[in-house]
Structure formats: C-alpha cells, structure tokens
BANUGU-809691 format. One line per 5 residues: number of its first residue (from 1); for each residue z, x, y of N, C-alpha, C. Coordinates in steps of 0.05 Angstrom, whole numbers, plus 5000, padded with zeros to 4 digits. Atoms other than C-alpha are relative to their C-alpha. Example, Ala and Ser with C-alpha at 12.3 -4.5 7.8 and 13.67 -1.06 7.14 Angstrom:
<guvexs>
1> 5000,5018,4976,5156,5246,4910,5000,5018,5024  4999,4984,4976,5143,5273,4979,5014,4985,5022
</guvexs>
This chain:
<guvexs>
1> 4984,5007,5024,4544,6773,7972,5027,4988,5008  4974,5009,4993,4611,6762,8010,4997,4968,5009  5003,5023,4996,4581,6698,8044,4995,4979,4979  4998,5020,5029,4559,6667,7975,5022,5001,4988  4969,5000,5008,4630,6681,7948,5011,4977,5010
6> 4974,5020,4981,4664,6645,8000,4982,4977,5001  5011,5016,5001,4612,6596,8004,5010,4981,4974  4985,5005,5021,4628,6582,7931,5019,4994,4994  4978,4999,5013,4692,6590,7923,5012,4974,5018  4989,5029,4981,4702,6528,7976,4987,4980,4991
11> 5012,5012,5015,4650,6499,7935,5021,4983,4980  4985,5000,5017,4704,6499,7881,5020,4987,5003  4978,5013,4993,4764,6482,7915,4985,4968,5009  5007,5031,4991,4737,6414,7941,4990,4981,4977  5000,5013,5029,4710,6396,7872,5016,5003,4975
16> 4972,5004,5020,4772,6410,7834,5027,4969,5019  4987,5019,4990,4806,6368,7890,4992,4972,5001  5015,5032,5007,4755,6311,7885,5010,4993,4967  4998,5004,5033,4768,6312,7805,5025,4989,4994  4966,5010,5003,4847,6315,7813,5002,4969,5010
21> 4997,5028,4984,4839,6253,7857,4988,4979,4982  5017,5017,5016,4793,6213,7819,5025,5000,4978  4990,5010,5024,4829,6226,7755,5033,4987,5006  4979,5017,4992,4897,6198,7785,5000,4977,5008  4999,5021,5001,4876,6150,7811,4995,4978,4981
26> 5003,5008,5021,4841,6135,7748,5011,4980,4979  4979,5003,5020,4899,6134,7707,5025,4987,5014  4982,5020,4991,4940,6094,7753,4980,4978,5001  5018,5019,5002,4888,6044,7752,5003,4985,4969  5004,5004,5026,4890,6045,7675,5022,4978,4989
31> 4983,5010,5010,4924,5989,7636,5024,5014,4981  4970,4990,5008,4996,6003,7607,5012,5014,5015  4975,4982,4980,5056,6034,7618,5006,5026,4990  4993,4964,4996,5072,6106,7615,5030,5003,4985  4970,4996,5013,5140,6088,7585,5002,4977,4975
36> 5002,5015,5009,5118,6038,7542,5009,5001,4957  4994,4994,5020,5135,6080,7482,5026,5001,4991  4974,5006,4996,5206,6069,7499,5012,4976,5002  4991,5023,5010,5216,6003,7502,4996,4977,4982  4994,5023,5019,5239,5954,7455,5021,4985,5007
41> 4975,5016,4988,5286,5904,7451,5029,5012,4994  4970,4993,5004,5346,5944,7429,5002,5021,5034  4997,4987,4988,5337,5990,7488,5017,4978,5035  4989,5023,4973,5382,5953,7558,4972,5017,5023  5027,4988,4974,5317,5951,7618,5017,5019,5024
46> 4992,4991,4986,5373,5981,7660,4989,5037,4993  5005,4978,5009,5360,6050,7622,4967,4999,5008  5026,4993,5004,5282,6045,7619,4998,5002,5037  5009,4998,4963,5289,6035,7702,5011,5025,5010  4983,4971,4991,5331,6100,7705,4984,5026,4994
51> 5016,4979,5006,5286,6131,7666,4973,5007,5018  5012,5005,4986,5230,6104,7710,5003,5007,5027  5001,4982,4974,5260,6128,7771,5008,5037,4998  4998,4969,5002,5277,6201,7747,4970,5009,4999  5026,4988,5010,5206,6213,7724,4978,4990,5035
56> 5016,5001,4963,5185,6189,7800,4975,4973,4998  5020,5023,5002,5141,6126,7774,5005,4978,5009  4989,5022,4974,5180,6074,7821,4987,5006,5022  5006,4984,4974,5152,6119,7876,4974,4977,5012  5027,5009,4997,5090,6093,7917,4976,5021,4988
61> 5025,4982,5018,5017,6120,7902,5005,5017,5007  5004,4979,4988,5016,6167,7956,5015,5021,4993  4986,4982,5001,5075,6199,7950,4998,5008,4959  4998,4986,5028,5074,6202,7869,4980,5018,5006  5034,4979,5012,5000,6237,7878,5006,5019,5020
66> 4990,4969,4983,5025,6286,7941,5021,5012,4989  4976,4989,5006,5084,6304,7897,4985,5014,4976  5013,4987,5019,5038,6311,7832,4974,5025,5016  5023,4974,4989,4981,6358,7870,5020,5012,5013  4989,4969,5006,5029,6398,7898,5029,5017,4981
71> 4994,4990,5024,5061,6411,7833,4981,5018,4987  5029,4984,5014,4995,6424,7808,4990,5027,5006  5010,4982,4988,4982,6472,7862,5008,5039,4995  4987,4967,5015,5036,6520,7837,4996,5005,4976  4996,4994,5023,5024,6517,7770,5023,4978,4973
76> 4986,5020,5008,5075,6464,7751,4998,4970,4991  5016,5024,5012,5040,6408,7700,5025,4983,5002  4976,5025,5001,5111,6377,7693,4997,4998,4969  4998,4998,5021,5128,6354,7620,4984,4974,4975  5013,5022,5011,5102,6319,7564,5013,4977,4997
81> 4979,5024,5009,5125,6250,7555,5007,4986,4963  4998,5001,5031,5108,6250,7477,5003,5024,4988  4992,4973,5014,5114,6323,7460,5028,5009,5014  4978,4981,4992,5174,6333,7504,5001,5032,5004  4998,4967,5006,5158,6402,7519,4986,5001,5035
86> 5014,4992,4974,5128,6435,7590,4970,4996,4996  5029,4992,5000,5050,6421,7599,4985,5024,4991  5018,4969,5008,5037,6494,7612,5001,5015,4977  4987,4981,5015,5068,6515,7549,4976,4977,4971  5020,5011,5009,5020,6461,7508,4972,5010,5008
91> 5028,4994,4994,4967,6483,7544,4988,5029,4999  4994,4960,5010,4978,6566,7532,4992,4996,4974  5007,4999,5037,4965,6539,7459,4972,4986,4996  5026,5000,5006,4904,6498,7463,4975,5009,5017  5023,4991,4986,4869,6530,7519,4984,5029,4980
96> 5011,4981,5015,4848,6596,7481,4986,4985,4978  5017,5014,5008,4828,6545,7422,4972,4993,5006  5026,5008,4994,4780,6514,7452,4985,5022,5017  5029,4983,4990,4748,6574,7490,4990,5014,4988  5006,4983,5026,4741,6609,7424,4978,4976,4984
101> 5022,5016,5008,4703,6552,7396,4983,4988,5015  5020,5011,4985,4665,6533,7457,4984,5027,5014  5025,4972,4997,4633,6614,7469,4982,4999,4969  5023,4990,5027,4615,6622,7386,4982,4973,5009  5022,5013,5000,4579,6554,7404,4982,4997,5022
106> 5019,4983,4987,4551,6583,7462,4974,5015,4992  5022,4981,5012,4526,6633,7428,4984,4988,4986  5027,5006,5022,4492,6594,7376,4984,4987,5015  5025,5008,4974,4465,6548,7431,4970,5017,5006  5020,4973,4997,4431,6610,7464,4985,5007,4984
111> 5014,4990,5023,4413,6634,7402,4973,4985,4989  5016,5018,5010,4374,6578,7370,4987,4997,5014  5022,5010,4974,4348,6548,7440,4974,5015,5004  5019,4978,4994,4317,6611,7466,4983,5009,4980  5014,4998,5012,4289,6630,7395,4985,4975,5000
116> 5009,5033,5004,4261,6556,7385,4981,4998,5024  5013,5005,4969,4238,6552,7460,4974,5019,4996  5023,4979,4999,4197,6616,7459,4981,4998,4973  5018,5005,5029,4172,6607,7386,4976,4980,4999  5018,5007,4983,4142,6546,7416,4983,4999,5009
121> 5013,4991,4982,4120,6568,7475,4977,5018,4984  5024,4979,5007,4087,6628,7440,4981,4990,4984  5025,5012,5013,4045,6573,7392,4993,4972,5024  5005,5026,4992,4031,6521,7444,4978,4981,4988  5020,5015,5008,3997,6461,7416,4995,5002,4979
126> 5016,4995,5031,3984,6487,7351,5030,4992,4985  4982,5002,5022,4031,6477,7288,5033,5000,5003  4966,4988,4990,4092,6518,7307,5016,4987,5020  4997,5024,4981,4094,6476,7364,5014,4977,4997  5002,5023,5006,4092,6413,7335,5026,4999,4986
131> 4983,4998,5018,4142,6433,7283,5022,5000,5013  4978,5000,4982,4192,6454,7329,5005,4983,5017  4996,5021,4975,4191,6404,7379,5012,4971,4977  4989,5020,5017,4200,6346,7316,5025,5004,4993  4966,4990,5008,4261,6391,7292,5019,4998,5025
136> 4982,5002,4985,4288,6388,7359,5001,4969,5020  5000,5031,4995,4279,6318,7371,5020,4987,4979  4979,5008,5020,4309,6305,7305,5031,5005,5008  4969,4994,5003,4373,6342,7318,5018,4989,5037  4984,5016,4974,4375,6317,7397,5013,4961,4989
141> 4988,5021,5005,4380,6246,7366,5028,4990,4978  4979,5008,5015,4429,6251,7311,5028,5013,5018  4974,5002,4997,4500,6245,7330,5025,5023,5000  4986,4987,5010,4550,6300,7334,5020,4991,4977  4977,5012,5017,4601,6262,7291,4987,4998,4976
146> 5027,5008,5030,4543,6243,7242,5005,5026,4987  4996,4972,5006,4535,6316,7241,5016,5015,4986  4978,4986,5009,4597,6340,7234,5007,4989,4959  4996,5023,5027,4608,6285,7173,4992,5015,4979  5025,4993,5020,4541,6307,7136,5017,5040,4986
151> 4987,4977,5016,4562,6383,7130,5033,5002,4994  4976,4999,5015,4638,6365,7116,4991,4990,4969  5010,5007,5023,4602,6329,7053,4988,5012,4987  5011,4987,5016,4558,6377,7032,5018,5030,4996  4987,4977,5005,4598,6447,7052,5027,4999,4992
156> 4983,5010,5005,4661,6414,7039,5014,4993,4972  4996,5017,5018,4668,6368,6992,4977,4999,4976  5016,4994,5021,4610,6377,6949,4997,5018,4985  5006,4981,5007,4608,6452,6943,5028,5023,5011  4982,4986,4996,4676,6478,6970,5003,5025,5018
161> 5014,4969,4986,4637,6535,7013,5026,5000,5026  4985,5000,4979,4687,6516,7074,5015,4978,5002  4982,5006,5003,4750,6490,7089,4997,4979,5022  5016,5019,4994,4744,6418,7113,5020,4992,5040  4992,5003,4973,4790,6420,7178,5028,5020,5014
166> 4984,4988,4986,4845,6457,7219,4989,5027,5010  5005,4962,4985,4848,6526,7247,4998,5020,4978  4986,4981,5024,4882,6563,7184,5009,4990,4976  4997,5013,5012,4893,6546,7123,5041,5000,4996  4976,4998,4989,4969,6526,7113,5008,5004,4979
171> 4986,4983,5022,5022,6564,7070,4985,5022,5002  5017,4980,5000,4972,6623,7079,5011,5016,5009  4995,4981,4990,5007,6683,7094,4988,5020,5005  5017,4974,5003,4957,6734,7115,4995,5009,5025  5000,4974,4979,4946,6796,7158,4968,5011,5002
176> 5029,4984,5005,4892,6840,7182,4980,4986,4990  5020,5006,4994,4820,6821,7168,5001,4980,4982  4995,5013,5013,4840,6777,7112,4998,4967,5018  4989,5022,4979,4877,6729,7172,4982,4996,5012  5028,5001,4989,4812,6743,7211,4975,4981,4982
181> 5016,5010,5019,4767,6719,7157,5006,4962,4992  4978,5027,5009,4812,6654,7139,4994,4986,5026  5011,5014,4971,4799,6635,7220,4972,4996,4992  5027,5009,4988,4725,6644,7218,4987,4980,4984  5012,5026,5021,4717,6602,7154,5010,4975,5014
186> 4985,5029,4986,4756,6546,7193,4974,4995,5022  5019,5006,4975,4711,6558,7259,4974,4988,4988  5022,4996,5004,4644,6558,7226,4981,4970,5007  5009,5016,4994,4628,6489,7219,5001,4989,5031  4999,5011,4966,4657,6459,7291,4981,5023,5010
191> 5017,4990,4978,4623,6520,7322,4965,4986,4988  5020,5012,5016,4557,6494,7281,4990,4982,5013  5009,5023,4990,4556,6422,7301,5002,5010,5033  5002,5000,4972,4575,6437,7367,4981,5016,5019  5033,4984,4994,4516,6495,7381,4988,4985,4996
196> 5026,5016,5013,4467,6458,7340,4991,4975,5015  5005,5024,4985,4477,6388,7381,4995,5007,5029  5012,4987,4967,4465,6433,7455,4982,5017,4999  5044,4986,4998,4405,6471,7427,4990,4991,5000  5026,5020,5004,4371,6422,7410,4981,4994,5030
201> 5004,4998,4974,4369,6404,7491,4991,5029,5015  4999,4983,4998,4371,6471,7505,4966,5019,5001  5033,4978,5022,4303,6495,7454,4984,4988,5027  5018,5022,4987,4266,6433,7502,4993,5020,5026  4999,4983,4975,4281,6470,7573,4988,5028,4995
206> 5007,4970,5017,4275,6543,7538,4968,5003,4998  5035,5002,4992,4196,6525,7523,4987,4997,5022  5017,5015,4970,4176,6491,7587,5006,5023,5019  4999,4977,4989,4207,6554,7620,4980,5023,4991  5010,4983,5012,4173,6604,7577,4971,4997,5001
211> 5024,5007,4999,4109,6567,7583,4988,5007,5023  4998,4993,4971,4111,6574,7658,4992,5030,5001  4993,4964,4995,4122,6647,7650,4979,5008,4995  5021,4989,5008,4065,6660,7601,4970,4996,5012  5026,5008,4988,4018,6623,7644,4995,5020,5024
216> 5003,4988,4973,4032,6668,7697,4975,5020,4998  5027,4983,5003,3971,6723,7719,5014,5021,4988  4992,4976,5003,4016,6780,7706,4990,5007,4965  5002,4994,5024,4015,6765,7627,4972,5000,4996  5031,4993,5005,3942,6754,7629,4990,5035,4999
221> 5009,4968,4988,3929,6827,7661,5019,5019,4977  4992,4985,5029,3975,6853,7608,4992,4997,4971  5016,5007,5022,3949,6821,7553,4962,5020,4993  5019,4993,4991,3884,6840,7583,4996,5034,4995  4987,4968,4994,3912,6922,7587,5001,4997,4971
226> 4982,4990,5030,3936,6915,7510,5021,5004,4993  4973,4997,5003,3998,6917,7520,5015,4984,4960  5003,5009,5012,4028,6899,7450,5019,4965,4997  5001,5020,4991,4043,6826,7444,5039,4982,5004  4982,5003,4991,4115,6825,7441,5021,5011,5024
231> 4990,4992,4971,4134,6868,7501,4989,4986,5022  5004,5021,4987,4088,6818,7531,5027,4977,5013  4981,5024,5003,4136,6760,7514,5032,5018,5011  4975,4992,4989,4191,6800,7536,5005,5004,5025  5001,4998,4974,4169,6818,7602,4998,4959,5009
236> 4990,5032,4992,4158,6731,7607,5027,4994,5000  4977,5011,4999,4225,6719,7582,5019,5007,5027  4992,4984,4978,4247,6775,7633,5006,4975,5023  5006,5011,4970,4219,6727,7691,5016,4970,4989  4988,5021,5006,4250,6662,7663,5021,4999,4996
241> 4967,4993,5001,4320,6690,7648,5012,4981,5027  4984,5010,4989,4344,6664,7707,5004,4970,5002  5002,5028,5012,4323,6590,7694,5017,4995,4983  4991,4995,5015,4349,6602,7632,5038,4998,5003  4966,5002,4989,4422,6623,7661,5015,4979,5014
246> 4987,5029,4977,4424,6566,7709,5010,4980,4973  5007,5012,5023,4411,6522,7643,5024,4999,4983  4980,4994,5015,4466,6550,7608,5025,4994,5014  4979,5005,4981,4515,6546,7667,5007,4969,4990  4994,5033,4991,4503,6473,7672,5007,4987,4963
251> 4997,5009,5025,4513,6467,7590,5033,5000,4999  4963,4996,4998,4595,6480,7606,5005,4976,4997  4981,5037,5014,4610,6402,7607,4990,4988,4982  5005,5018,5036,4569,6382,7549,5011,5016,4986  4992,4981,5019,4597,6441,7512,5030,4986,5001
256> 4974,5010,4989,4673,6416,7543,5005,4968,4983  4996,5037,5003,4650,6334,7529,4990,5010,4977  5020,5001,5026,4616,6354,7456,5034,5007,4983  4966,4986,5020,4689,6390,7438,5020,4979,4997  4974,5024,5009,4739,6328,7447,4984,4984,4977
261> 5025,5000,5026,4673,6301,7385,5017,5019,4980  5008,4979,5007,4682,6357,7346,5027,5012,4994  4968,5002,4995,4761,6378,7362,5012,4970,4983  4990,5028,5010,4775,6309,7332,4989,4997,4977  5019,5008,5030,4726,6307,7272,5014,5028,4985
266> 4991,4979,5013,4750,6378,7246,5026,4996,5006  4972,4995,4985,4820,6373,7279,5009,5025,5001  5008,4960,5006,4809,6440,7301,5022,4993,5030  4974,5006,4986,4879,6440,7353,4992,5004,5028  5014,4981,4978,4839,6460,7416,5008,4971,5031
271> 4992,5028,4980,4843,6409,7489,4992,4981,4994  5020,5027,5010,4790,6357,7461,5015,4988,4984  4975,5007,5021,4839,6338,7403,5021,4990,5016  4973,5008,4984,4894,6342,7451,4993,4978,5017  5002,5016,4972,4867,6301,7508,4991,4971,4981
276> 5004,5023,5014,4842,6248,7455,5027,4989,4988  4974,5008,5003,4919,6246,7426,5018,4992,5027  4982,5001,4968,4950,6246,7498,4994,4969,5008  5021,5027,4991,4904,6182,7517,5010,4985,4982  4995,5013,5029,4932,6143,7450,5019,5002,5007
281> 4976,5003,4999,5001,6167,7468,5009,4996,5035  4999,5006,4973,4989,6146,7548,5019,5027,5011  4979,4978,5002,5024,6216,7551,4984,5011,5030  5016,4990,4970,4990,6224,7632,5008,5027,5016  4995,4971,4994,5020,6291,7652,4979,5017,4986
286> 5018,4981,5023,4980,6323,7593,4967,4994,5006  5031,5018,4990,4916,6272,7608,4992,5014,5027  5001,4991,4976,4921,6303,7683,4987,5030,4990  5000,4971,5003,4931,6376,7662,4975,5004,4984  5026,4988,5014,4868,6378,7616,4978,4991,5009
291> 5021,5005,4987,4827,6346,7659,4996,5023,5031  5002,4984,4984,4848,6393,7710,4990,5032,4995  5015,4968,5017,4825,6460,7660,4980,4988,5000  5031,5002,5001,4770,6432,7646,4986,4995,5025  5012,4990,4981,4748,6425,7712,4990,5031,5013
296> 4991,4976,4998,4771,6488,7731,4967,5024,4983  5015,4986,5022,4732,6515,7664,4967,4994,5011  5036,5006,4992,4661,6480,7684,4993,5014,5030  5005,4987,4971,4668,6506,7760,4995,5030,4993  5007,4973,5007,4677,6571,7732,4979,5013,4989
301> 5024,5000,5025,4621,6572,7681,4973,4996,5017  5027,4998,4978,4576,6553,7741,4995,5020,5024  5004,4988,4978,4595,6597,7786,4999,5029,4989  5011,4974,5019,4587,6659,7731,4975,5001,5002  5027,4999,5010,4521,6632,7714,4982,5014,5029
306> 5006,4989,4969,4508,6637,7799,4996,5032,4999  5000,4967,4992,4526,6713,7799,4982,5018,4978  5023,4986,5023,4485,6726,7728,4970,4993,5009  5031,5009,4991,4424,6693,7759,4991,5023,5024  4996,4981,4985,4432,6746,7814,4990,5025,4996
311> 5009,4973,5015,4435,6799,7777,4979,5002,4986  5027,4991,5018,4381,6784,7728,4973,4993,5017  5018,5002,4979,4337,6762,7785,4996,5010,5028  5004,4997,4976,4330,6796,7847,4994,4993,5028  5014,5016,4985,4286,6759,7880,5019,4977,5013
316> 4983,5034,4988,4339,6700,7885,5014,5009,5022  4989,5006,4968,4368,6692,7955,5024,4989,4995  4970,4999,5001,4440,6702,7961,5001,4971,5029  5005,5021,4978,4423,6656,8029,4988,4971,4997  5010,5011,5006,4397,6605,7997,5006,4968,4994
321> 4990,5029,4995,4405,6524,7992,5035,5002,4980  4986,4991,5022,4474,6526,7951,5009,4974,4978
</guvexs>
C-alpha cells in the first residue's frame, strides 16, 4: 500500500505541474492585454507602464512563470485584477459551491447509471433493454444547456415549482431548515441537468459491465442452486463494482467541464461561472487559480476512486501497471 501511495502521489505532482505549465503558457499565448481594462485615452501610458511593471508583466516568460509557480506553491494566487480582492479569498467562496453541486450530481449520476445499467443488463435484448438504451441515447445527445433551458421553462416559468437561478433566494432572511430548504430548491435543477447529462454515459458502461458479470459461471451455478434472483444480481454487481469505481473516478472532469455549462445557465456562483467571468474579464490570476483546483480536484477524485477499487476488490494488485 505504501508503494502505491508514493507511486501516486508523484503521479500527481507531475500532472498538476504539467497543467500549471500548459495553462500559462496558454494564457500568455492568448490574444489581449491583461490591463486592457485600464486603458483609455484619458489615462497618461506612463501610468498603465507603472502599473505594468508592479504587477511583474514587463518581466520575461521565465521569470514571470518561476515567480508565479512558486507563489502557487505556497498557497499565494496573487490578486484579482477585476475583483480586486486576493484569489484565495474568491476561491474559499466558490470552491465549496461547486463541490456541493458536483457530489448531489454525483450522486444522481450513480444513481440513475447503475439503476439503468443493471435494469438493462438484467433484460438483455428483450424490451427493457431496448427501452433503456433509446432513453439513454436520447439524453447522451441532447445538450446540457438545451437541458438546462427545457426544465427552466417548464419548472420555472410555466409552473413556478423552482426558483429559476442563484444559490438563495435574495432579501430572504432565513434560519434553520427553512435556510436549508431555500438552498436545495436552488440546487435541484443544476444538480439535475448536470447528473442526468453523465448518466446517460454512465447507464452505457454500467450494462456492458453488469453483462460481463452475469455471464460469468458463478451466476449460472447460483441460479442453478436457487438462490433468489436478486441476491444473484447483487453478488454480479459485487464483482463489477470496481469497474464501476474506476468509471466514476474518471467522470471528475466531465462532472468539473459539465459545471462551467450549468454554473452559467443557472448562475449558480460556484468556479464554472467564475472561470467563464474571469476569461471575459482577461482577469488571469483567477483563470490560473481555477484551473489549478480543478486539477488538483480531478487528481484527487482519481486517486480516491484508486483506493475504493482496492477496497471493494481484493483481487486488484496494489503492484500493478499504474
């Protein structure tokens, strides 16, 4: 276990450092100026060059990008250039956001997939089959944004059932489960579209796993025994869980890339929102810093799924290709 740790965890560091690099260079690559929101013609260019060398963008590449990574290293994003405020203190506010709306759509993910997958599986070829596989074809091709649209129109605006965007509603003074309640009506939809558009992928894998499983001899010989037919399916799912976990691991950057979608259609305040406003306001400290969580966030999310596959599998080899 100690060698897959460390194995890993160097895994990690080298692809958070490939990421930082890429996205710098990226964004120095990128057309405009970084200060561009400052000048006009009443402003004298002597000022905008003062400003330009305080903020360290006269510098060369190297040294701006060895001065920004090890800023980064301690913790120190540096400040916004359109919010005026510290990175980390922006990012203390929409990091929790978005990992509150990217687990409930986890969960529904999971939820739907795995039911849908096995439901499937358990009619192959016949009806149930058929049905499910059309439904999840349907919902792989429509659009999250479409999505999102359709039930702001119908739960929305048609029928008033839910509240058509933010976190909370505003002027709302409320406490205790009230305040609680007032959030989850906000979440409901974004978590919605955003599950619903990675089950769909999700249900696909979920069958073809489960199918595998049931073909195996073991369920025959239980079947065979009498066992009754859903402790069957449970002992399959058992053996496919870890497929399953890998599956889910690797769903962390569509879940991540589905939320700046989704964060922007609800304007639910979370990094996806932010990093789509940052990009519009060339605001590149902030553009850096959320590309650097979200790395961070997907490395993590894979290297959980690693130690859950472990655990729910035995068999898997801690020694193994990585």
């Amino acid at each position: 276990m100690g060698s897959f740790l460390a194995r890993r965890a160097l895994q990690a560091v080298l692809l958070v450092a490939i990421t930082l690099t890429l996205s710098f260079l990226l964004l120095d690559l990128a057309p405009g100026d970084p200060l561009s929101r400052y000048v006009d013609p009443g402003i004298d260019p002597a000022d905008v060059e003062h400003l330009r060398h305080s903020l360290g963008l006269d510098r060369p590449l190297h040294e701006r990008f060895a001065s920004w990574a090890g800023a980064f290293v301690t913790g120190d994003f540096g400040m916004s250039l359109a919010a005026h405020r510290p990175v980390r203190d922006i990012l203390a506010e929409t990091i929790p956001r978005t990992l509150v709306l990217t687990s409930i759509a986890l969960a529904v993910q999971l939820g739907l997939g795995v039911v849908a997958g096995t439901f499937a599986a358990r009619h192959r070829k016949r009806a149930g089959d058929r049905a499910v596989s059309f439904a999840v074809v349907v919902l792989y091709a429509v659009p999250p944004f479409y999505l999102a649209y359709l039930l702001i129109t119908v739960c929305a605006v048609q029928h008033s059932w839910l509240p058509t965007a933010g976190i909370a509603t505003p002027g709302l003074e409320l406490a205790g489960w009230p305040w609680l309640a007032d959030r989850a009506r906000h979440l409901i939809m974004p978590a919605i579209v955003l599950g619903v558009a990675s089950a769909a992928g999700f249900a696909r894998f979920a069958r073809g796993s489960m199918m595998d499983a049931l073909a195996e001899d073991y369920v025959r010989t239980a079947r065979a025994k009498g066992l009754p037919e859903a402790r069957v399916i449970w002992h399959a799912f058992r053996n496919a869980l870890g497929v399953l976990i890998t599956l889910a691991g690797l769903s962390a950057p569509l879940l991540l890339a589905g939320a700046v979608v989704v964060e922007t259609v609800f304007a639910w305040p979370g990094m996806g929102s932010l990093m789509v406003e940052s990009i519009y306001a060339r605001d590149y400290p902030v553009v850096l810093a959320v590309n650097f969580v979200g790395a961070c966030l997907v490395i993590l999310g894979n290297f959980l799924a690693d130690i859950a596959v472990l655990r729910a599998d035995p068999r898997a080899s801690l020694e193994g290709p990585a």
